[in-house]
N, CA, C and O of each residue as an XYZ file, in Angstrom:
620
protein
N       0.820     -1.178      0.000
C       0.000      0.000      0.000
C       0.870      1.250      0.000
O       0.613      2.280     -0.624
N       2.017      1.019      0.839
C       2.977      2.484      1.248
C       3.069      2.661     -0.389
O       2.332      3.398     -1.044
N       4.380      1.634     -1.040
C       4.755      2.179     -2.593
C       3.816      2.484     -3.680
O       4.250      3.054     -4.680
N       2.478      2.141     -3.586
C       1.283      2.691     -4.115
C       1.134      4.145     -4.239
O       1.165      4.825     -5.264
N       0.929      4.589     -2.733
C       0.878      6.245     -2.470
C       2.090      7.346     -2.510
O       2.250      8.566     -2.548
N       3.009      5.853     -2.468
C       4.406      6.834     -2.951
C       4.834      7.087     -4.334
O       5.762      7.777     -4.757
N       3.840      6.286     -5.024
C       3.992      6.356     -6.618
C       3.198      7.361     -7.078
O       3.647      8.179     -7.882
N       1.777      7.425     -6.570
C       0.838      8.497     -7.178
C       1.986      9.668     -6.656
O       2.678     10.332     -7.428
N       2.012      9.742     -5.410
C       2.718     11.050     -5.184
C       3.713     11.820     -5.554
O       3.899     13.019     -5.345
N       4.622     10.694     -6.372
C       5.783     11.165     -6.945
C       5.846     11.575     -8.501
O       6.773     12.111     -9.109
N       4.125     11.015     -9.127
C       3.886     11.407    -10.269
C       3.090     12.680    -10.477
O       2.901     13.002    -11.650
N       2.653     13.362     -9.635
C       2.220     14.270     -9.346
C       3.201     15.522     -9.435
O       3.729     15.943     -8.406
N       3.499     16.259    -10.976
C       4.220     17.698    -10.959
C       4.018     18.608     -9.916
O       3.097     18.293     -9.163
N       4.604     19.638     -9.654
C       4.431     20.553     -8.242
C       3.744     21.994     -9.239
O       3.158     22.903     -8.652
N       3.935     22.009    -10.822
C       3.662     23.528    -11.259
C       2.356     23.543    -12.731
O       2.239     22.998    -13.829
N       1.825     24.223    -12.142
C       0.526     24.550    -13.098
C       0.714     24.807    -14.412
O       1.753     25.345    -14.793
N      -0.163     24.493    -15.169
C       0.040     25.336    -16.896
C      -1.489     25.822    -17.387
O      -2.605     25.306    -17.442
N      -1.111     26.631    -17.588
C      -2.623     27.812    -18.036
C      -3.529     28.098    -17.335
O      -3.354     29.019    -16.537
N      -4.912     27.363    -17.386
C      -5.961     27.673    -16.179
C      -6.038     26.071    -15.485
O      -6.880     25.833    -14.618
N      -4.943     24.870    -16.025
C      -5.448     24.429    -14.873
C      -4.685     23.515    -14.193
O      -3.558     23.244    -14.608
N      -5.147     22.986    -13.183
C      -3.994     21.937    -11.986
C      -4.017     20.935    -12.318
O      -4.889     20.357    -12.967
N      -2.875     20.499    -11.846
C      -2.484     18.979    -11.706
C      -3.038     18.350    -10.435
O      -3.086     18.857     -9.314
N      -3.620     16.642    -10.991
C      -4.189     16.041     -9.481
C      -3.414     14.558    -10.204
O      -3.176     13.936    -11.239
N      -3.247     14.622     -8.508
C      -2.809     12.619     -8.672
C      -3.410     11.955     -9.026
O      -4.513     12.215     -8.544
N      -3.469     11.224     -9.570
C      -4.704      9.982     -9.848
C      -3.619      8.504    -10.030
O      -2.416      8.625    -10.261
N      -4.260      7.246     -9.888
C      -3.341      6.111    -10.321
C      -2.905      6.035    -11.174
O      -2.141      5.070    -11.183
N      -2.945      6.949    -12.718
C      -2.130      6.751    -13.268
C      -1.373      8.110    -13.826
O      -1.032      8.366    -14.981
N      -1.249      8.759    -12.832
C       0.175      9.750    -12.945
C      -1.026     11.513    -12.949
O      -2.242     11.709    -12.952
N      -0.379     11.982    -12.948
C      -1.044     13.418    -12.976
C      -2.128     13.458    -13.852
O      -2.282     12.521    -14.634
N      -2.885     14.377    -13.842
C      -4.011     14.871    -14.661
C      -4.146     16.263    -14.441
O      -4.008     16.756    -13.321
N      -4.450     17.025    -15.618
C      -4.895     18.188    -15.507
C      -6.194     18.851    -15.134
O      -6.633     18.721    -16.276
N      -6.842     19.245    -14.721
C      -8.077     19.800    -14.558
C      -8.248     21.100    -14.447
O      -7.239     21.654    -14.011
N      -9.063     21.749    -14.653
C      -9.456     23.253    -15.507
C      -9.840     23.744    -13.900
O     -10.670     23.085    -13.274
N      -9.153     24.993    -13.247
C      -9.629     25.520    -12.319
C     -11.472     26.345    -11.611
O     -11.796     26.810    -10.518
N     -12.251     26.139    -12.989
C     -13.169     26.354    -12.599
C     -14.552     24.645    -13.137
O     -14.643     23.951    -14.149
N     -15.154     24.667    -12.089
C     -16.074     23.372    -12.160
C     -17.640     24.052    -11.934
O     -18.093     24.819    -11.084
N     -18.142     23.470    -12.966
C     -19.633     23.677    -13.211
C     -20.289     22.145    -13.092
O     -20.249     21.191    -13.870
N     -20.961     22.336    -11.674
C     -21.869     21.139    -11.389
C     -22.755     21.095    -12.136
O     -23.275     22.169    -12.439
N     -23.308     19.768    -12.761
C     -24.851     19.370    -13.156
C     -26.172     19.963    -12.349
O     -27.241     20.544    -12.534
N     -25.460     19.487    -11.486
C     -27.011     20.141     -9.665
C     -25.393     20.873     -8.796
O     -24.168     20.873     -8.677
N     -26.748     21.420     -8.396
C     -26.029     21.591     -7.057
C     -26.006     20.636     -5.785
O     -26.898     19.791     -5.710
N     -25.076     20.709     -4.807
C     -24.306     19.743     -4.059
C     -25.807     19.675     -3.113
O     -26.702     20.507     -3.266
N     -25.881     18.550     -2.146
C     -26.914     18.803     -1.096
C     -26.775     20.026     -0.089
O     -25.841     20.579      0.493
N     -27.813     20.142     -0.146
C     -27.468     21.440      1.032
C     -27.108     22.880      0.459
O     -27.206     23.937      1.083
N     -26.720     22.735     -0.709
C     -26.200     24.162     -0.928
C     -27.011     24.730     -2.794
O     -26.579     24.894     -3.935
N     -28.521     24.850     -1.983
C     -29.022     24.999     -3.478
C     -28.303     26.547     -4.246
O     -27.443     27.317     -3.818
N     -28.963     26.546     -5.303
C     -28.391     27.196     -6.790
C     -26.729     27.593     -6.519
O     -26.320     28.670     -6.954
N     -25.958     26.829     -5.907
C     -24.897     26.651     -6.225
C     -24.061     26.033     -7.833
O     -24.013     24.804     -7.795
N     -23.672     26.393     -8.652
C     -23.177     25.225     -9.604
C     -22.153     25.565    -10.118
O     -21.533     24.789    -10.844
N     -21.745     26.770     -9.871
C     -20.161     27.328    -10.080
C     -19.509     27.015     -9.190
O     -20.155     26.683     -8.196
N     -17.968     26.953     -9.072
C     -16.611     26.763     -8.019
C     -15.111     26.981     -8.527
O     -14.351     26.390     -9.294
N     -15.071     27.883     -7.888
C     -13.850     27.682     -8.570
C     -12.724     26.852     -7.512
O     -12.744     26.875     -6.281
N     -11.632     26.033     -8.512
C     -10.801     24.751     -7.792
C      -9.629     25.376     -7.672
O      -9.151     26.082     -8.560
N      -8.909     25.076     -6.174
C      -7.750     26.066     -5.986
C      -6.901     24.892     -5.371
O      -7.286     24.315     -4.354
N      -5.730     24.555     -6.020
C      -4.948     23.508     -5.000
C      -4.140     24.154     -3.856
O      -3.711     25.308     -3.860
N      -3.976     23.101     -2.729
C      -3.523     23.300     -1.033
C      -2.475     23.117     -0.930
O      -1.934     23.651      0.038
N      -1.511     22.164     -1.977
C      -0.333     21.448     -2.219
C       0.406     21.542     -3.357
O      -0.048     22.298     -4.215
N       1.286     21.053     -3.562
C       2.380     20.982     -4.528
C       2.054     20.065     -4.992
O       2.488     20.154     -6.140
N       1.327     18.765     -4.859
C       1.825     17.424     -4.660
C       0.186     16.961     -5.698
O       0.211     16.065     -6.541
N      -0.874     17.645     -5.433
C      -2.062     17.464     -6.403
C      -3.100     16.089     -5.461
O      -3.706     15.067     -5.784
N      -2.890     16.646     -4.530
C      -3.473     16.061     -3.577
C      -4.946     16.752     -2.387
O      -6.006     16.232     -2.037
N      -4.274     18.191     -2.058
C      -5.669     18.594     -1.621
C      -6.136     19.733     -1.679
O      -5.387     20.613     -1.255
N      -7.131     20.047     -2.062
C      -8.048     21.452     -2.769
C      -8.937     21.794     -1.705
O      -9.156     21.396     -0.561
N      -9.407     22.744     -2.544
C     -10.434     23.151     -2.193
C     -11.426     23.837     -3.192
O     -10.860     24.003     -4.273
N     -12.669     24.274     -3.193
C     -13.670     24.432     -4.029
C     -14.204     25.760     -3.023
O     -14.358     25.788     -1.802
N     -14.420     26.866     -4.094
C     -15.725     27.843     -3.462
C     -16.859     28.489     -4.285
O     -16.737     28.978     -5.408
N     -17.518     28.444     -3.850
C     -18.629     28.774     -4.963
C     -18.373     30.502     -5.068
O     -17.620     31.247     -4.441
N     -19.274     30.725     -6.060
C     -19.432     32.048     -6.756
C     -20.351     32.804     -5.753
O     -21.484     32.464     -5.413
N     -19.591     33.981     -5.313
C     -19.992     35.278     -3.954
C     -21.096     35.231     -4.603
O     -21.942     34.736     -3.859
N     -21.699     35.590     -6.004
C     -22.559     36.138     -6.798
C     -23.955     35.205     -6.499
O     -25.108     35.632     -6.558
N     -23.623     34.099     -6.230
C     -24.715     32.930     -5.583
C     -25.424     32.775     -4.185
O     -26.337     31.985     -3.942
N     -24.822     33.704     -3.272
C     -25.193     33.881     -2.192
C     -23.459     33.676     -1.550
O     -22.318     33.722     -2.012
N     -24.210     33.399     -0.046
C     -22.690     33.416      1.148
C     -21.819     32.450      0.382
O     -22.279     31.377     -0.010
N     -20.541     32.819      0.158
C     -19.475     32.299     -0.121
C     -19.488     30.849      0.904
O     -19.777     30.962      2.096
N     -19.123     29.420      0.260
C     -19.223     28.094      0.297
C     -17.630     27.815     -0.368
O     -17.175     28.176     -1.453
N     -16.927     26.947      0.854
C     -15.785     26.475      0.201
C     -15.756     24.917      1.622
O     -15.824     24.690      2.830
N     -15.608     24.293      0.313
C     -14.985     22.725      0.915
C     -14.441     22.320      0.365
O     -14.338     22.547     -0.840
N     -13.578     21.182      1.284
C     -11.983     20.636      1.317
C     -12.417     19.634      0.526
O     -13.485     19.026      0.608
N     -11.369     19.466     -0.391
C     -11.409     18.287     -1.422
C     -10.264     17.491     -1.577
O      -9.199     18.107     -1.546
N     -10.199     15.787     -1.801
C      -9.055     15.546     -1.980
C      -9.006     14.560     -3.316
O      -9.984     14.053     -3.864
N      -7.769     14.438     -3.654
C      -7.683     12.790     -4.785
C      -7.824     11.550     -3.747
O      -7.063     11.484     -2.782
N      -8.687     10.702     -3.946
C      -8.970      9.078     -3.010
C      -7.841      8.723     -2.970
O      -7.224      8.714     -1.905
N      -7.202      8.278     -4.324
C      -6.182      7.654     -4.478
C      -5.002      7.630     -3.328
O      -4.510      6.599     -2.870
N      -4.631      9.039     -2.938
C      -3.338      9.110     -2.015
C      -3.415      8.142     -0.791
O      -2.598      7.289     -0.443
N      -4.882      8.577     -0.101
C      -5.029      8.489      1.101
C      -6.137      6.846      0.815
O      -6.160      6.306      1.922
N      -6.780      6.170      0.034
C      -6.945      5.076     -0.112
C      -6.820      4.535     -1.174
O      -7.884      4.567     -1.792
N      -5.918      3.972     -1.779
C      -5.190      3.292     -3.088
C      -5.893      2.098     -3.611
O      -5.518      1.468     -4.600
N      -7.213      1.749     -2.698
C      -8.003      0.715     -3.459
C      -9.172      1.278     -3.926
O     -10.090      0.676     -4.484
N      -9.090      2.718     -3.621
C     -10.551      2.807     -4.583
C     -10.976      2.914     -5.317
O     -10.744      3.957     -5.928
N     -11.557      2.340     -5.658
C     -11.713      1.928     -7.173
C     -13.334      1.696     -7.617
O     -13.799      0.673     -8.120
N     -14.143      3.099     -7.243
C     -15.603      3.003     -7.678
C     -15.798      2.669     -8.936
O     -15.039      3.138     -9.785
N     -16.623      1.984     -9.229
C     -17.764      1.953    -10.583
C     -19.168      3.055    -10.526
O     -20.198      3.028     -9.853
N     -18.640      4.020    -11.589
C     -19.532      5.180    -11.896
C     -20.251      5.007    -12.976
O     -19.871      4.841    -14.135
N     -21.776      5.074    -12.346
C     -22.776      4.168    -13.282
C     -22.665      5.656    -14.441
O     -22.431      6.859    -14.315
N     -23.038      4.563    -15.727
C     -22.690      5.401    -17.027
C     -23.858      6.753    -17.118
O     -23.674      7.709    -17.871
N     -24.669      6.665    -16.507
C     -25.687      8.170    -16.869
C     -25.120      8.899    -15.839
O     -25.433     10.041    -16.173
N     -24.415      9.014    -14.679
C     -23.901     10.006    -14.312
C     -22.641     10.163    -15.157
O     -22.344     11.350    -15.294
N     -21.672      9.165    -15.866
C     -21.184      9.962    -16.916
C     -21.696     11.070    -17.844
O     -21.500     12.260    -18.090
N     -22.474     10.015    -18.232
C     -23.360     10.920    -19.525
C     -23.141     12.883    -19.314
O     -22.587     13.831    -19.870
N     -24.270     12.478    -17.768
C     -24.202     14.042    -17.087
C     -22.759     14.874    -17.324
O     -22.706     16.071    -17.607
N     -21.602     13.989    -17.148
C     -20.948     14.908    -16.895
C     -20.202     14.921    -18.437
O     -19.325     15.746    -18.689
N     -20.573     14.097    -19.247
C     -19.711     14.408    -20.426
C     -18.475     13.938    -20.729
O     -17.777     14.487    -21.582
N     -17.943     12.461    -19.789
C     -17.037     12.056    -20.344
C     -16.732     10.664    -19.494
O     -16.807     10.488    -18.278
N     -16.378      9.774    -20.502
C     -16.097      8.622    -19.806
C     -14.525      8.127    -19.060
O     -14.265      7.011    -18.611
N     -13.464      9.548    -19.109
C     -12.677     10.163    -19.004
C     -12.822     10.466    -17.851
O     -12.740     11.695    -17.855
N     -12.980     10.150    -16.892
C     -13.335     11.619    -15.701
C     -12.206     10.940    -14.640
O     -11.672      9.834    -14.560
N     -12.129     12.237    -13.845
C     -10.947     12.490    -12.578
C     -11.811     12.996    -11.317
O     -12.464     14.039    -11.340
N     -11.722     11.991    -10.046
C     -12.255     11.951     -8.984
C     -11.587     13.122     -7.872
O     -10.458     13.604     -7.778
N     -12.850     13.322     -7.096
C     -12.279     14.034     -5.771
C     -13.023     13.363     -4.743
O     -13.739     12.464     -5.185
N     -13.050     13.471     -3.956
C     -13.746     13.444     -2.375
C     -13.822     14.201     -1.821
O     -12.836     14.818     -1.419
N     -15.347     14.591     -1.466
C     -15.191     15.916      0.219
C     -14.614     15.419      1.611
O     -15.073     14.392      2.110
N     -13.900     15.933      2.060
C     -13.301     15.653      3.429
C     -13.833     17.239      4.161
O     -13.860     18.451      3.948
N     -14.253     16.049      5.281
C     -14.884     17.008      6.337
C     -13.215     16.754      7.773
O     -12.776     15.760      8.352
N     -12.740     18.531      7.778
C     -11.799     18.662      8.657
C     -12.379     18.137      9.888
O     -13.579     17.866      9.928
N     -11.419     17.932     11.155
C     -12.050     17.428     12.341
C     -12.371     18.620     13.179
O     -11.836     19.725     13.082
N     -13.169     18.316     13.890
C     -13.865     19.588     14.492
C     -12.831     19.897     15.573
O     -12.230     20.970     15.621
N     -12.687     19.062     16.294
C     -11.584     18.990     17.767
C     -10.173     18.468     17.767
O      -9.923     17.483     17.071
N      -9.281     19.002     18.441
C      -8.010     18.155     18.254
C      -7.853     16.964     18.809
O      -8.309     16.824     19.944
N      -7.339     16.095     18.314
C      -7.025     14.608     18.087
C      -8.207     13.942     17.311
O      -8.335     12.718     17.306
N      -8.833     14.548     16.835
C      -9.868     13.530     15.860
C      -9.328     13.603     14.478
O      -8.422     14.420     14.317
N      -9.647     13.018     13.610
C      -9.078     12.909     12.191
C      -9.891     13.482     10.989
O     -11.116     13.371     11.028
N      -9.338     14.040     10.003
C     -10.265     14.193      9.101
C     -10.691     12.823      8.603
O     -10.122     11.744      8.767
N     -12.138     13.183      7.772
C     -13.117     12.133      6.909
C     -13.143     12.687      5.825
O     -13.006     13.854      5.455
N     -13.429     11.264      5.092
C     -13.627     11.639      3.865
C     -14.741     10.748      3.330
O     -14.527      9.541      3.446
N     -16.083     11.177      2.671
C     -16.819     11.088      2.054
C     -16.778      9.811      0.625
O     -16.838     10.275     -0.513
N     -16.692      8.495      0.774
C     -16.198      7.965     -0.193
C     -17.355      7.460     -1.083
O     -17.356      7.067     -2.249
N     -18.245      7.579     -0.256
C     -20.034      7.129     -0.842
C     -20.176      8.081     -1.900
O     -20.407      7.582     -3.001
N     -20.074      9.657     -1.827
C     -20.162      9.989     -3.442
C     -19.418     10.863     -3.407
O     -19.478     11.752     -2.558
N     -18.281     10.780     -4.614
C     -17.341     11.404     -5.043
C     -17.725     12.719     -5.865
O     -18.906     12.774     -6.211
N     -17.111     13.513     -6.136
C     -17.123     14.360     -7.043
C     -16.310     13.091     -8.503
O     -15.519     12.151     -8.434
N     -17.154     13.852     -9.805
C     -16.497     13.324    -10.543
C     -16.716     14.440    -11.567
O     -17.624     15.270    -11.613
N     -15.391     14.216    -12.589
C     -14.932     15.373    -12.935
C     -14.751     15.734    -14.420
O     -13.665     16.313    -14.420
N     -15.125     15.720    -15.460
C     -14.642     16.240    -16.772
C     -13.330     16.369    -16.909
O     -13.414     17.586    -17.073
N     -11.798     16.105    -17.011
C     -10.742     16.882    -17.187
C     -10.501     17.943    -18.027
O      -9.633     18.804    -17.884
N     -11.319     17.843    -18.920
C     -11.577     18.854    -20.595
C     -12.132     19.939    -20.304
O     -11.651     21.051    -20.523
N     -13.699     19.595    -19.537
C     -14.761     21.064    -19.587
C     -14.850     21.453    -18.075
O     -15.568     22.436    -17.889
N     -14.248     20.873    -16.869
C     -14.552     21.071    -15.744
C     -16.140     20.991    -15.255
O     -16.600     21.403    -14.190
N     -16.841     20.338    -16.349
C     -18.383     19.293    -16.045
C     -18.039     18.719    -14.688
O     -16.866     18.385    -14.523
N     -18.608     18.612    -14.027
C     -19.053     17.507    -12.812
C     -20.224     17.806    -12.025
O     -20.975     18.775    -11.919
N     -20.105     16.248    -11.321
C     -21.535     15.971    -10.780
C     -21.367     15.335     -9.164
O     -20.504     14.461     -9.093
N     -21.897     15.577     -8.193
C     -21.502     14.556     -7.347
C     -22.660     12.996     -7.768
O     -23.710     12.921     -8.406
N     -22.094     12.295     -7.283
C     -22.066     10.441     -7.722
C     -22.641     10.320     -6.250
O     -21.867     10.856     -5.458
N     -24.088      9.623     -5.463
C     -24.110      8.568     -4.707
C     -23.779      6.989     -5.549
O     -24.122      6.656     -6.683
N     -22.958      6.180     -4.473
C     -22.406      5.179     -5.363
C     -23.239      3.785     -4.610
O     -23.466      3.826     -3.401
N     -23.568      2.837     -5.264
C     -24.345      1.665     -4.663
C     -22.815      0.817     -4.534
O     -21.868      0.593     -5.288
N     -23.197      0.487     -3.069
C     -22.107     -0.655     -2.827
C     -22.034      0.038     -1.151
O     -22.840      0.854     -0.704
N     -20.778     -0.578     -0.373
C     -20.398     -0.551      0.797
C     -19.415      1.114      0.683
O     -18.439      0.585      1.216
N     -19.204      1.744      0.579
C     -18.836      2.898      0.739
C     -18.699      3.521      1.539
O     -19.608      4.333      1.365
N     -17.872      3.996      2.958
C     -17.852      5.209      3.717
C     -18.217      6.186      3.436
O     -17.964      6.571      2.295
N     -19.042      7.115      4.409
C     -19.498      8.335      4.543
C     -18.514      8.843      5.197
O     -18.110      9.672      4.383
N     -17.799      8.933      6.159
C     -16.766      8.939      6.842
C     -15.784      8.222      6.885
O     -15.745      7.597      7.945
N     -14.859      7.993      6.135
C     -13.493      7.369      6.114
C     -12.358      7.870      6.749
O     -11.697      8.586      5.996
N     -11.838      7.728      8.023
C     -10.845      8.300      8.702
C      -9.635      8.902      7.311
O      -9.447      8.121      6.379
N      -9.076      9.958      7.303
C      -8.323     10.183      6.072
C      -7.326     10.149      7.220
O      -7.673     10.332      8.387
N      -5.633      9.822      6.714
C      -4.565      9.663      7.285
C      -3.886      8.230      8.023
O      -2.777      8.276      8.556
């Protein structure tokens, strides 16, 4: 598992080109376009569907997302690549939420919810991913059928 996460991580460039970032994925970097236009908006946060994607790291590992001031109170959550922090995941994304997003191509995130108190751990959301367009910055969040964490200790 260690040389797994030490592989995504080491394929992961540290420097941007044009409008958009590099994210780890299992098989080596990917680019993605700094701004993401959801299908829907996320739960909880109606007429949201703009964000713009800002990376936390060098490494293309953890983001963050905020929606457009212009939409109401400014909304930003922590996002990460699965891959680093669990190297088996390996969802099946049923094909009409492709469709939605326009490509059978797509590059995953996860919401991770920070820990509220010290010594607890962040989670991460593995039941539905963000999934991602690399081309048009399309995405959708995915509930996924199967055994999935809602909370996955991250670290």
């Amino acid at each position: 598992m260690k040389t797994q996460v030490k592989q995504v991580l080491t394929t992961a460039p540290t420097d941007q080109t044009g409008d958009d970032l590099a994210v780890a994925t299992p098989s080596g970097s990917r680019a993605v376009p700094t701004h993401l236009d959801l299908v829907e908006p996320l739960p909880g946060l109606p007429g949201r569907t703009a964000y713009d994607l800002q990376a936390l790291d060098d490494l293309g590992v953890l983001f963050s997302i905020r929606s457009n001031p212009l939409d109401g109170p400014q909304i930003r959550l922590f996002l990460v690549s699965p891959y680093v922090f669990f190297p088996s995941y390996a969802p099946t994304i049923p094909t009409d939420a492709l469709g939605e997003v326009g490509s059978d191509d797509e590059v995953l995130f996860v919401v991770v919810r920070p820990a509220d108190t010290e010594g607890e751990v962040p989670t991460a959301n593995l039941l539905a991913p963000l999934v991602v367009d690399p081309t048009t910055g399309r995405c959708a969040q995915v509930v996924l059928d199967g055994d999935h964490p809602l909370r996955a200790p991250v670290g």
